[in-house]
VMD Tcl script that draws the C-alpha trace (Angstrom):
set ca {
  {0.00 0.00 0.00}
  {1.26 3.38 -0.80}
  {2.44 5.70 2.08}
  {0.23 8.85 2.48}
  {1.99 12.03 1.41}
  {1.56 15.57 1.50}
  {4.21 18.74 0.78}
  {4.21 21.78 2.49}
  {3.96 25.53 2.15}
  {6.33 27.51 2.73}
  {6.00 31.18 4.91}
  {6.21 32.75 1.85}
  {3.62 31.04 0.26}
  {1.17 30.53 2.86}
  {1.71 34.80 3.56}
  {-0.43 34.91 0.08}
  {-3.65 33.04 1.85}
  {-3.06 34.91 5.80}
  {-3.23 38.50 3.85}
  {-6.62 37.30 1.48}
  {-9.82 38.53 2.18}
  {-13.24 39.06 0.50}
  {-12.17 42.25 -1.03}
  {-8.17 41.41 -1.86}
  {-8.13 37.87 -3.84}
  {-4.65 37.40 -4.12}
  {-4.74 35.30 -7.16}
  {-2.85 36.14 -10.24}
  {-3.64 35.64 -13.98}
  {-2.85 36.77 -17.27}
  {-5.02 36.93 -20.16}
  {-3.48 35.11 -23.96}
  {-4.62 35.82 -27.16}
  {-3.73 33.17 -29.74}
  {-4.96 32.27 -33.39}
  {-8.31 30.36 -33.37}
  {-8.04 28.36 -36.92}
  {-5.31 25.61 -35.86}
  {-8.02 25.15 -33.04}
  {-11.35 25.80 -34.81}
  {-14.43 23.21 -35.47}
  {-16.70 23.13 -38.60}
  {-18.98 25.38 -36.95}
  {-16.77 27.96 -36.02}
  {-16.08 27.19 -32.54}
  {-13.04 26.18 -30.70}
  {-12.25 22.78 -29.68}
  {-12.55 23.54 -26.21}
  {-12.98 19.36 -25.43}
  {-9.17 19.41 -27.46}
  {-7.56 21.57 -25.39}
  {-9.18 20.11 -22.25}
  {-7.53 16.92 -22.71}
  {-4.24 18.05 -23.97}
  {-3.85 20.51 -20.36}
  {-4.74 17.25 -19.19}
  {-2.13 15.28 -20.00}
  {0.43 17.65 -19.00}
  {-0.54 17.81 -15.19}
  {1.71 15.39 -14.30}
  {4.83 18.06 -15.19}
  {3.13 20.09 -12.51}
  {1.48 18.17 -9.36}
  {0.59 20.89 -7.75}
  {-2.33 21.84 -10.02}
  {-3.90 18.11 -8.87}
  {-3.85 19.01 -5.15}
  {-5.89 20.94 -2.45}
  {-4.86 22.43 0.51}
  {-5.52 20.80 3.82}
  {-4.99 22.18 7.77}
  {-2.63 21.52 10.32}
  {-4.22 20.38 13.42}
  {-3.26 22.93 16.96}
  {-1.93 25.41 14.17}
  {-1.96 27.99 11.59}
  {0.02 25.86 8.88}
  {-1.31 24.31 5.59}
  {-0.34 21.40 3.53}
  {-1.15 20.31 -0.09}
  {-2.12 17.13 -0.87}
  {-3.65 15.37 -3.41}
  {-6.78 16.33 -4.52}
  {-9.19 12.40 -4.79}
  {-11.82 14.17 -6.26}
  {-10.00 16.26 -9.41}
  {-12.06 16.36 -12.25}
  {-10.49 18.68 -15.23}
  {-14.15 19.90 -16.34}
  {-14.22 22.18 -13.27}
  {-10.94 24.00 -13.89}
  {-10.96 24.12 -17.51}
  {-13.80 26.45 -18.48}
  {-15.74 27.89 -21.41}
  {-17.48 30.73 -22.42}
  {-17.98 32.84 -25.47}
  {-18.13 36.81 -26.31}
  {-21.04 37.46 -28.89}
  {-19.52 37.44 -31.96}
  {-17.72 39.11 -33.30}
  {-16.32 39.97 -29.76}
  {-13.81 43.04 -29.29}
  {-10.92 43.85 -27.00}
  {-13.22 45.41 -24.65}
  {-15.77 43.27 -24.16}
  {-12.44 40.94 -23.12}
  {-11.44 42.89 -20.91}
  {-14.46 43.27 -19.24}
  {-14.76 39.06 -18.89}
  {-11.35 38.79 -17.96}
  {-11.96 41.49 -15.19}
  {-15.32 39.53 -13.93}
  {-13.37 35.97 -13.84}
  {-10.42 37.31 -11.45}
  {-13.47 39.36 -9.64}
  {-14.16 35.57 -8.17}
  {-12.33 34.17 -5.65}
  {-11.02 30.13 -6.11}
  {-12.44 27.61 -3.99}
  {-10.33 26.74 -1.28}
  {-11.37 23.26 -0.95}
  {-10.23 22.56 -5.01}
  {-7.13 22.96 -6.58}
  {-6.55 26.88 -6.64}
  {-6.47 27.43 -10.42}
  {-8.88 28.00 -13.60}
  {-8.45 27.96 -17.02}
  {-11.26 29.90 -18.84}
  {-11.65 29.09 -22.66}
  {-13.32 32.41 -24.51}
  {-14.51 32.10 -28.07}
  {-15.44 34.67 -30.39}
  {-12.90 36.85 -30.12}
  {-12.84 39.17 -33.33}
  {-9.78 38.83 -36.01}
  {-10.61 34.96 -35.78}
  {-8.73 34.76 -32.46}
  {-9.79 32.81 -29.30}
  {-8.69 33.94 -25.06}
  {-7.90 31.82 -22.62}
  {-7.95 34.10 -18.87}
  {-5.98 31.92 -16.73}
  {-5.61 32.61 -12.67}
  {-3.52 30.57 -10.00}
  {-3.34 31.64 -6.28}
  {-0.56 33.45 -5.95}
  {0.51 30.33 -3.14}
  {1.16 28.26 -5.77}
  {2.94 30.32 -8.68}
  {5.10 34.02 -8.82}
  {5.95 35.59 -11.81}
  {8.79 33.47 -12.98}
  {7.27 30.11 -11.83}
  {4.22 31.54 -14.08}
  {6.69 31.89 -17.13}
  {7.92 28.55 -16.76}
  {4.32 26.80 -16.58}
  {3.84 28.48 -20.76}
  {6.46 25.98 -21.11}
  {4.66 23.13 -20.00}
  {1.61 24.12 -21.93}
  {3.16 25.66 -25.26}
  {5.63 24.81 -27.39}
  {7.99 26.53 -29.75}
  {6.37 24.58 -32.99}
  {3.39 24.54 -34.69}
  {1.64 20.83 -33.62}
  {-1.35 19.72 -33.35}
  {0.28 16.13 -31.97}
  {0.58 14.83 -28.05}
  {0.79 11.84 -25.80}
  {-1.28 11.00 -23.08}
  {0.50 11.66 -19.52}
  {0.44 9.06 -17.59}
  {-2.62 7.89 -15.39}
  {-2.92 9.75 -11.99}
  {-3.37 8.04 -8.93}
  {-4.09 10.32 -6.08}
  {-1.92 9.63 -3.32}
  {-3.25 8.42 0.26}
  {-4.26 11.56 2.24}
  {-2.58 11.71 5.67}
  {-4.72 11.71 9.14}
  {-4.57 14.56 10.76}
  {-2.76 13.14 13.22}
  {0.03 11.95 10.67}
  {0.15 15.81 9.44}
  {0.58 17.27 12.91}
  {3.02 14.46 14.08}
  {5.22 15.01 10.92}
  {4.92 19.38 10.93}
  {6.26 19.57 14.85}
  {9.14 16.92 13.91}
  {10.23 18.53 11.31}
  {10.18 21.80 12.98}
  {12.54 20.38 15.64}
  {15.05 18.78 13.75}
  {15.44 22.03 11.38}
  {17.51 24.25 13.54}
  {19.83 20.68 13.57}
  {20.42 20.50 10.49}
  {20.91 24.16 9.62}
  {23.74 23.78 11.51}
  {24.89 20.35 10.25}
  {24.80 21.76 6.81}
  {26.56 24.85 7.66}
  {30.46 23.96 7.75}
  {32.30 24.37 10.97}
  {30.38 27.72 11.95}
  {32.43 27.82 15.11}
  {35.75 27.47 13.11}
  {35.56 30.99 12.17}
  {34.00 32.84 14.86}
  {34.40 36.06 13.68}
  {32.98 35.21 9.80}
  {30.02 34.21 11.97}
  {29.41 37.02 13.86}
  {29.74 39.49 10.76}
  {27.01 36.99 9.00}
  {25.12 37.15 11.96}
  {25.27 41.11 12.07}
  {24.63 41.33 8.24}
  {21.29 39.13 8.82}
  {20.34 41.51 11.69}
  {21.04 44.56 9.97}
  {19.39 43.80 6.80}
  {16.36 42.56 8.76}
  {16.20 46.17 10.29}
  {16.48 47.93 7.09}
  {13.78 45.98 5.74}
  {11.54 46.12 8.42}
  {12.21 50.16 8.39}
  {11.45 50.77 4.90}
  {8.27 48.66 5.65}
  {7.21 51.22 8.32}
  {7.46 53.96 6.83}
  {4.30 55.47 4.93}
  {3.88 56.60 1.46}
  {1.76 59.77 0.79}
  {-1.92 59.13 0.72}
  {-3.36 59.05 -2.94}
  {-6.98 58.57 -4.47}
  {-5.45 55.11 -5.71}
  {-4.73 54.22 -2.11}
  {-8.14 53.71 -0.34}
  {-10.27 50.43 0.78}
  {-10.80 48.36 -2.40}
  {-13.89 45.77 -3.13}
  {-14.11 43.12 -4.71}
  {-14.91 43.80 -8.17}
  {-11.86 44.55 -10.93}
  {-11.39 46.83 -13.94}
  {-8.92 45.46 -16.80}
  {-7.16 47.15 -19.36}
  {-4.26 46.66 -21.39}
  {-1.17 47.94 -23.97}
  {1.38 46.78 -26.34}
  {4.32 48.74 -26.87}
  {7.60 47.68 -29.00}
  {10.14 46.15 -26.82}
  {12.87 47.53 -29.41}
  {11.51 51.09 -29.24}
  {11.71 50.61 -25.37}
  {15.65 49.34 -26.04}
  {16.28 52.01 -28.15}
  {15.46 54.62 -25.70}
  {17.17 52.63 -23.05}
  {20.27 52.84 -25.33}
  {20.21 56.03 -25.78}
  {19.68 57.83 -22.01}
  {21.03 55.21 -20.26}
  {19.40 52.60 -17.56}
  {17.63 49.35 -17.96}
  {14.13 48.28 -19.62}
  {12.80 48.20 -16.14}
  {14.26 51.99 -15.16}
  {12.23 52.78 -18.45}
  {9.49 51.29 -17.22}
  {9.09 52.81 -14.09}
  {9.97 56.46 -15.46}
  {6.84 55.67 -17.92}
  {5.21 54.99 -14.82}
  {6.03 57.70 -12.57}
  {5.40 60.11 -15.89}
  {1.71 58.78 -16.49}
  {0.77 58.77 -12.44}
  {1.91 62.30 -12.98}
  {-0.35 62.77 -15.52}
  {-3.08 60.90 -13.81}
  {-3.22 62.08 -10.65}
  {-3.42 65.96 -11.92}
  {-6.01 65.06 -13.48}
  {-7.86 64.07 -10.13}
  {-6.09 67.68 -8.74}
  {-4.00 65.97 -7.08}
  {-1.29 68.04 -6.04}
  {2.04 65.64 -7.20}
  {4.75 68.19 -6.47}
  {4.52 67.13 -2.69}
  {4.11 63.50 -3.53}
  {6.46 61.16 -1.83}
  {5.20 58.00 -3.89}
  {6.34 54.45 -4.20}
  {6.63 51.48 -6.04}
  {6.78 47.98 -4.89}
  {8.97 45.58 -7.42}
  {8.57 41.88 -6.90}
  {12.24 40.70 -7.39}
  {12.92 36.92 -8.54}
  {15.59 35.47 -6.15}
  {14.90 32.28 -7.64}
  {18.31 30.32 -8.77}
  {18.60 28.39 -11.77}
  {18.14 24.99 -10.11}
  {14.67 26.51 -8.73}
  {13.46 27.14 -12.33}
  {10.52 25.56 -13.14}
  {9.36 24.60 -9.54}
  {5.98 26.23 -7.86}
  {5.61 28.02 -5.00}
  {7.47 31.47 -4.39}
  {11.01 33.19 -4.70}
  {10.60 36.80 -4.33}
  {11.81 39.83 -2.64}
  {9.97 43.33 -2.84}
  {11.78 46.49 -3.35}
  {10.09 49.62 -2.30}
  {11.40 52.48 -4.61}
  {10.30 56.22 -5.08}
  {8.38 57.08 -8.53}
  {9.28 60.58 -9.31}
  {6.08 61.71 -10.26}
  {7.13 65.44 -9.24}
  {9.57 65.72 -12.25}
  {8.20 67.13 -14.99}
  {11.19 66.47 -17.43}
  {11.24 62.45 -18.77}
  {14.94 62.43 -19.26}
  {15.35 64.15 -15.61}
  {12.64 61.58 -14.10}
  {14.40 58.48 -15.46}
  {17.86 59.98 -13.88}
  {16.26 59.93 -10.70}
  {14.63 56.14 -11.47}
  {17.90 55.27 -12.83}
  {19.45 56.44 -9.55}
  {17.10 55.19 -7.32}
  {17.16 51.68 -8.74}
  {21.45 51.93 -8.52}
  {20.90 52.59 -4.69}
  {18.40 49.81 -3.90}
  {20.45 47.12 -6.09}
  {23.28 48.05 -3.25}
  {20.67 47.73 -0.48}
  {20.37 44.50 1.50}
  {16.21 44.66 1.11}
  {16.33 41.25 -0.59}
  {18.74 39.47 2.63}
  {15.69 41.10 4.77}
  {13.23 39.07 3.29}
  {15.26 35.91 3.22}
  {15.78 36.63 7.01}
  {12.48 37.23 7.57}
  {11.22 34.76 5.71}
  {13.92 31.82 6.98}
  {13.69 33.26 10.82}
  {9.54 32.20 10.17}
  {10.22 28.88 9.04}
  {11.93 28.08 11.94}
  {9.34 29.86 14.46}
  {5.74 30.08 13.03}
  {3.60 31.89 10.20}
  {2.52 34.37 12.67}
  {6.07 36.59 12.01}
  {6.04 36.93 8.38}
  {2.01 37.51 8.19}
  {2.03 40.41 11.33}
  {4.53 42.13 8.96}
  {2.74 42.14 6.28}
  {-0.49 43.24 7.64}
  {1.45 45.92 9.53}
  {3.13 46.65 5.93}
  {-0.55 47.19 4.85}
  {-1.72 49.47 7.43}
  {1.20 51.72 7.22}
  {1.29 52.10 3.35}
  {5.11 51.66 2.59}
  {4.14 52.15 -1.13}
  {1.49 52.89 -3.39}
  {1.26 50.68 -6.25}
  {3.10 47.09 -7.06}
  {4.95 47.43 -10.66}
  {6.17 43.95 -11.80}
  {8.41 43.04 -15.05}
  {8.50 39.53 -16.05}
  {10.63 38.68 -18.58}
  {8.91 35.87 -21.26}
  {10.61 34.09 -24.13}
  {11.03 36.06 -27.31}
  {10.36 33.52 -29.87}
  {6.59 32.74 -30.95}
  {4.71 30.14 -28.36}
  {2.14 27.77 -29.77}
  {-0.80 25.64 -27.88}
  {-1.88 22.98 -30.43}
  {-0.49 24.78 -32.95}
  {-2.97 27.98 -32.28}
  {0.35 30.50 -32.32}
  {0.09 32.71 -29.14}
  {-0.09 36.22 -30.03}
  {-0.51 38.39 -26.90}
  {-0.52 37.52 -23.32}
  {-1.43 39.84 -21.04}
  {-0.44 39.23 -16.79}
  {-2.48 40.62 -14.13}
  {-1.68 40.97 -10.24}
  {-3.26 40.98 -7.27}
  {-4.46 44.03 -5.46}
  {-3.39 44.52 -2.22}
  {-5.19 46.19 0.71}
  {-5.72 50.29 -0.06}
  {-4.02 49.96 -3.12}
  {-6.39 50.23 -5.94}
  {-4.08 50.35 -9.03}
  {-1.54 47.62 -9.93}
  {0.65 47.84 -13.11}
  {2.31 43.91 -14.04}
  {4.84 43.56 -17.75}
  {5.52 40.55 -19.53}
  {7.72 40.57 -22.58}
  {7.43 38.26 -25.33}
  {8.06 37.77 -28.68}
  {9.56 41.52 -29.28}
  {6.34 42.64 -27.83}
  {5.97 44.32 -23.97}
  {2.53 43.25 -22.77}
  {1.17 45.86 -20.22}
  {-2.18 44.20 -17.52}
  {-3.30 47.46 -15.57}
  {-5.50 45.99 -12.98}
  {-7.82 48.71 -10.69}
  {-10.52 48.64 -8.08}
  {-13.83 48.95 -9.88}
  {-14.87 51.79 -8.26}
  {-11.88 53.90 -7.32}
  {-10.41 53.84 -10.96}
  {-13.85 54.37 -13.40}
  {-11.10 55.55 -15.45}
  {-8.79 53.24 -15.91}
  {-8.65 53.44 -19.36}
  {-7.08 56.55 -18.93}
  {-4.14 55.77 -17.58}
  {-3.10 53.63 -19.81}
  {-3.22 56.05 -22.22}
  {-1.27 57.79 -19.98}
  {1.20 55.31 -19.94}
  {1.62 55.38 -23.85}
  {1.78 58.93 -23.48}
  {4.71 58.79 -20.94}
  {6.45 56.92 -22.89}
  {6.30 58.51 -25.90}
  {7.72 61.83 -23.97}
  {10.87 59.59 -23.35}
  {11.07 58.79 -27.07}
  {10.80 62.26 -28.17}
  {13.85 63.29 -25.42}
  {16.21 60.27 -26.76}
  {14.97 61.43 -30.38}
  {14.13 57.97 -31.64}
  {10.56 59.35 -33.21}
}
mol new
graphics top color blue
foreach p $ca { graphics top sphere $p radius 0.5 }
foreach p [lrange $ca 0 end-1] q [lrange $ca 1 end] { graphics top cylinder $p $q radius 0.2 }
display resetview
């Protein structure tokens, strides 16, 4: 008989589910538009029973999408184990726009799907199948708990599901047996032993820590000190904003395309990274937005949170979580683009020698060994006091065309997940020479949502005109 089994969440992950609440689902999802023909019937629909099968038979690459989570008894920890009841009809979905459907009415389903929040007591993900998309092009809106995936993990799930060629062929995966479920008692007997032994063999693996005192201490002081920057820049408030007020439930959704080589080219010519461009296009269209709601942004001490991978290359393609945040200022004051992007460009230079990403490994490793309750009081406490304004995240997608079933993907746009009091959230992913921008806003705060994204392709287009590459 097989031995019952079950894997754990880490702080990290589990953070996502402590800090989730009726109005902040803290799923994320991303919306791709691909080519309907390879995928069409002979009534113009899409083969939505096709595609159900083939995501079928690529579970087994990722497990995680066949279990549910399950309690720790006398504690505030959760498990995953296998789900006994999965059935792919429930997470594989279908719908249709009336035909022929536009961009907008898209956005608009995609914003009602992620409005939802998943089922707890299911695997925590959904794939939504929309037909009659204009320009004979099909969706699908897909949304995982953010326990389960970050950006980069995200990226490297397209690779289970598309390939880099045309084909319509596949295997079956191989049949899936659930494994036994544990007793509760089995769960809380195995979570408390572990949690003894792990200070053991932290040290066992560390080599001869008492060798070199002094290399010890410094560590020791690093960790400390790096905790308390981390913790400070987390208690410190951000200015108060219209985009920074008690959310609900329900989401706006917009989007943009811009040219990742006009985006290089201005990056070549003043100086910086794609990302400093992206967050001086940023801070320029807040500008822009915000005056607009007479807001006055010349005493605007505004901020940006920026997920940061610290995922190694043996991590890639495994679930779960490996991020840091960075809390930078947007200058939103400066009215100049090449001046605002010096002071991005700056800004970025001094958190990239900042130990803000050792802080969150501390904090996050100094949980592990105690309980969830650390990691999730700071983060509440990081919501309350507003550190920053708005999340900005840049994930960085393959640049070679990506086809499911041979339907070639042509767009895919990500959305995050709001936090508390912040009703605006800006998420990138770059593919296939293309920059994909998801704005994601409060329904009600940001009516007009729309226009900052304009904004946005206004901002940027100031930074064009100052590197002169229009």
């Amino acid at each position: 008989m097989q031995r019952y089994a079950f894997d754990r969440l880490s702080v990290v992950d589990y953070s996502f589910l402590a800090i989730e609440s009726p109005t902040t689902h803290q799923h994320i999802a991303a919306v791709l538009v691909l080519e309907a023909a390879p995928l069409s019937r002979f009534d113009g629909g899409i083969d939505v029973d096709l595609i159900r099968i083939y995501i079928e038979s690529r579970l087994h690459l990722i497990p995680r999408y066949r279990q549910r989570l399950a309690t720790v008894p006398l504690g505030n920890r959760l498990v995953w184990i296998d789900d006994e009841h999965f059935n792919i009809h429930y997470h594989v979905r279908h719908s249709a726009l009336p035909r022929p459907g536009d961009e907008r009415q898209l956005k608009r389903l995609a914003a009602r799907i992620v409005s939802q929040q998943l089922d707890r007591d299911k695997p925590l993900w959904e794939i939504w199948v929309v037909e009659g998309l204009e320009g004979g092009r099909f969706a699908l809106v897909a949304k995982a708990h953010h326990c389960m995936v970050d950006g980069i993990s995200g990226v490297d799930l397209l690779a289970v599901l598309l390939t880099p060629a045309p084909s319509a062929e596949f295997t079956s995966g191989p049949r899936w047996i659930p494994r036994p479920a544990p007793t509760s008692f089995q769960i809380f007997r195995d979570e408390w032993v572990r949690r003894l032994r792990a200070p053991l063999e932290l040290l066992r693996e560390t080599p001869c820590p008492f060798g070199a005192p002094t290399r010890l201490l410094a560590g020791f002081w690093e960790s400390i000190s790096a905790l308390a920057e981390t913790l400070g820049v987390a208690a410190r408030p951000a200015s108060p904003t219209p985009i920074n007020l008690p959310i609900g439930p329900h989401r706006r959704y917009d989007w943009r395309t811009l040219d990742l080589e006009a985006i290089k080219a201005v990056k070549n010519r003043l100086g910086g990274t794609v990302n400093d461009i992206v967050l001086a296009t940023v801070a320029g269209a807040l500008r822009t937005f915000l005056e607009s709601r007479r807001v006055n942004v010349d005493v605007l001490e505004l901020r940006a949170s920026i997920p940061v991978s610290i995922r190694s290359d043996e991590e890639r393609g495994a679930l779960g979580n490996q991020i840091a945040l960075w809390i930078t200022e947007l200058p939103v004051a400066e009215r100049d683009p090449r001046r605002r992007l010096d002071k991005v460009r700056a800004a970025t230079a001094r958190l990239k020698e900042s130990r803000q990403t050792l802080g969150a490994r501390v904090l996050a490793a100094v949980s592990e060994w105690t309980s969830t309750t650390l990691l999730s009081s700071a983060l509440r406490l990081s919501t309350r006091t507003r550190p920053f304004n708005l999340v900005v995240t840049n994930v960085p997608g393959p640049q070679i065309p990506l086809y499911l079933l041979g339907a070639e993907l042509r767009e895919c746009y990500p959305m995050l997940a709001l936090l508390p009091n912040q009703a605006l959230g800006v998420a990138l992913f770059s593919y296939a020479g293309r920059l994909c921008w998801g704005f994601i806003a409060d329904w009600d705060l940001v009516p007009d949502l729309h226009e900052f994204a304009r904004a946005v392709e206004d901002s940027f287009r100031e930074l064009q005109v100052a590197a002169g590459t229009v």
